[in-house]
N, C-alpha and C positions, 0 to 999 in steps of 0.2 A: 337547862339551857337548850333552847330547838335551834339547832344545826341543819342546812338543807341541805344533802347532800343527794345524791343519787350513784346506781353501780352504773352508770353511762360515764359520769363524771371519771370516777375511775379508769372506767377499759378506754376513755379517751386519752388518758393519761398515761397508761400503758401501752395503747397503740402508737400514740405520739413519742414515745421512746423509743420501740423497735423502728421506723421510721426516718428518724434525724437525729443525730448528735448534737445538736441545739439546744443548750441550755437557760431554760427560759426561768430558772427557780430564784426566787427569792434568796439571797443571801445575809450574812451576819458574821458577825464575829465572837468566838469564845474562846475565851485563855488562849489567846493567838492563832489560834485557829477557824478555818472560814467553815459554817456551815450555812446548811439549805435548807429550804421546804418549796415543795413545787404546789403551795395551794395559797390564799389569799381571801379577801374576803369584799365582796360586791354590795354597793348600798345604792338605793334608787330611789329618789325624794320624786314624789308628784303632789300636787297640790289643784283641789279644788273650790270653787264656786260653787254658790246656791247648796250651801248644806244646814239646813233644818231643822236637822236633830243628830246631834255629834253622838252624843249616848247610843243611840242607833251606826249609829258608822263603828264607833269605837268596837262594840257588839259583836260586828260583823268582823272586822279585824281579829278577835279575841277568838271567835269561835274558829274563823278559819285557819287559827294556829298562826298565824302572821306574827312574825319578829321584829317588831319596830315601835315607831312611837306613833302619835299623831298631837300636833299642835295647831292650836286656834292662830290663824291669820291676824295680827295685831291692824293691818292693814286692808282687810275684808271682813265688815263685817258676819259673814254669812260662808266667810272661805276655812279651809284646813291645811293644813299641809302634811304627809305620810311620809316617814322613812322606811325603809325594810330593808333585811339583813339576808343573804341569803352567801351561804360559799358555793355555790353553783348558779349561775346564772340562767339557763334555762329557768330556772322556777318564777326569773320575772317574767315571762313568755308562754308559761303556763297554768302556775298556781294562780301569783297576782295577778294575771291579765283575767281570769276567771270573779276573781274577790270584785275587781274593778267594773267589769260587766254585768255586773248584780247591781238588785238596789243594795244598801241603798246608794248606791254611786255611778250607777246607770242614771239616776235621775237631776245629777250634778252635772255641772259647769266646770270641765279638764280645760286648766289653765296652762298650757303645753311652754310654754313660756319659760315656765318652771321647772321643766325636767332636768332633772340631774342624775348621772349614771355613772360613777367611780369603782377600782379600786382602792383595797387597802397596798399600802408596798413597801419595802425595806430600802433603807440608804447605805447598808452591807458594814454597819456599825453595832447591830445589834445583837445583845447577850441571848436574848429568849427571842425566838423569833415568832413562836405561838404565842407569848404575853405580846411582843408588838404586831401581829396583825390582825388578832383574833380579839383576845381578851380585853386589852386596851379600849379599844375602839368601843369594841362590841356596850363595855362596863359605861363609860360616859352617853351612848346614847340611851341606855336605859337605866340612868341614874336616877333615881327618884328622886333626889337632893339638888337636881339639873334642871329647874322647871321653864328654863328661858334657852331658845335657840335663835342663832342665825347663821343662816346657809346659803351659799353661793361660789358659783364657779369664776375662776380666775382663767384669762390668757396669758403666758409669760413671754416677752419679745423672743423672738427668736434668735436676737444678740447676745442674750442669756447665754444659748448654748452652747456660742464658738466660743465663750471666755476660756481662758486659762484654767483649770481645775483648782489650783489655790485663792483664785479671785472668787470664783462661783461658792465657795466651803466659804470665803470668808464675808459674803455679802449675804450667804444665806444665815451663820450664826449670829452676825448683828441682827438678822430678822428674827430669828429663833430666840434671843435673848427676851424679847420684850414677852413672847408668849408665855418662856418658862418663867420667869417673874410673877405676870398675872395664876399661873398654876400655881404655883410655889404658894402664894396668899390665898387660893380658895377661890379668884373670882370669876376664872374661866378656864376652859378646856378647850381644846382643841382637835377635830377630826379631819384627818386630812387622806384626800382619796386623789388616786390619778385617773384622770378622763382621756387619755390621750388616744384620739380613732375614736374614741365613744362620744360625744358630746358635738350635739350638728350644727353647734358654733364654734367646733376648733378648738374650744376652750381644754388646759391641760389638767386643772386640779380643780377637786371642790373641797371646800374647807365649812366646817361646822364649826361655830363658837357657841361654848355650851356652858351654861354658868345657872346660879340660884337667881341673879338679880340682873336685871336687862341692860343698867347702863354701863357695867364694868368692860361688857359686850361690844355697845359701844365706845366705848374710851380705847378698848385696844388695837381697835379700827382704826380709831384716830391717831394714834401713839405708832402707829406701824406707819402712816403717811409718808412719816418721814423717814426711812428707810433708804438706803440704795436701791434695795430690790421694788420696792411701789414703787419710788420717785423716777427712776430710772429705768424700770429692766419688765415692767406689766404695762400692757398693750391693753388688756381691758378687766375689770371688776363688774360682777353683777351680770343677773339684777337679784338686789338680797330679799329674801323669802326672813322676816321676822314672826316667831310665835311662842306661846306659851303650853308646855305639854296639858291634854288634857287628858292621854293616855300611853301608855308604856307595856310592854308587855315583859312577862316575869325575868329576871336575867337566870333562873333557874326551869323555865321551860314550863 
């Protein structure tokens, strides 16, 4: 499994402790007790035009140790779309922005449109807090058994946020049922990151539906419509990035 990490990331993490009593850590819960982790996990879908030879992109991905997938554009003929996985951020700013400057993707069509930049994060419910933000995640985007994605960031109203806390828990489990259903039978998966301050449309969350077969994909899209939370409480959807893996890289590194 390749993990990005860096000793920057760290002494930043350390220096951000002696500093402020601010605590910015992920939590969870175990045998009634809250626990943390102050780390998480970053993903950055770009997507381009004018790609001519995927074999060659893919290549280039694989060689540069790059952690993610890449899928064929259902909707360009000639387009891509790239995840990557990194728990340090700097590395899209350094490694990837390097991979991207090369051919062959210097010679490509950035469909900026398309950028999406999330984390992973905790709802301070959770027993393992490395299976939920690391493993989980991580497992479904490099499913090999996952070979259909779709991806796209949501805004949720801003009314969302002054509700009551037992309204908000209970409009998001009617949302949350339909998903775990479709898991439950196999047909889809779910990656869900938050954007908030990262995304230069406002937007707060990007969500990935990942499944073996494209229209169950669809179906839970449609099946969510009708929701409180859609029908009522998202300000905006899209635009969705649909594609088929044409590469993945190892979930063993």
């Amino acid at each position: 499994m390749t993990t990005h990490t860096t000793d920057k990331t760290n002494k930043t993490a350390l220096s951000g402790k002696s500093k402020s009593s601010m605590d910015l850590s992920e939590k969870g819960t175990k045998d009634g007790q809250t626990i943390s982790i102050d780390r998480r996990l970053f993903m950055k879908f770009t997507v381009f035009s004018q790609c001519l030879d995927v074999e060659t992109a893919s290549q280039a991905l694989s060689d540069e140790g790059v952690e993610g997938a890449l899928y064929l554009d259902a909707n360009d003929p000639k387009g891509i779309g790239i995840v990557a996985l990194s728990e340090d951020p700097e590395y899209f700013v350094r490694e990837l922005r390097h991979v991207f400057t090369q051919q062959p993707f210097e010679s490509m069509v950035h469909k900026n449109e398309f950028d999406m930049l999330g984390r992973t994060y905790s709802i301070g419910y959770e027993p393992n807090l490395e299976d939920a933000l690391f493993e989980k995640p991580r497992s479904k985007v490099l499913n090999p058994d996952f070979s259909w994605g779709v991806w796209y960031p949501l805004q949720r109203s801003k009314a969302f946020y002054v509700l009551p806390e037992a309204k908000q828990r209970q409009i998001l489990a009617e949302h949350g049922s339909i998903g775990k259903r479709y898991g439950f039978a196999g047909l889809a998966a779910d990656v869900r990151l938050a954007c908030h301050g990262l995304d230069k449309n406002d937007n707060d969350f990007i969500i990935g539906l990942l499944g073996p077969n494209l229209f169950p994909l669809s179906a839970v899209v449609q099946e969510m419509r009708k929701t409180e939370q859609t029908s009522q409480f998202l300000d905006r959807l899209g635009p969705f990035f649909v594609g088929k893996v044409a590469w993945q890289s190892s979930m063993t590194g």
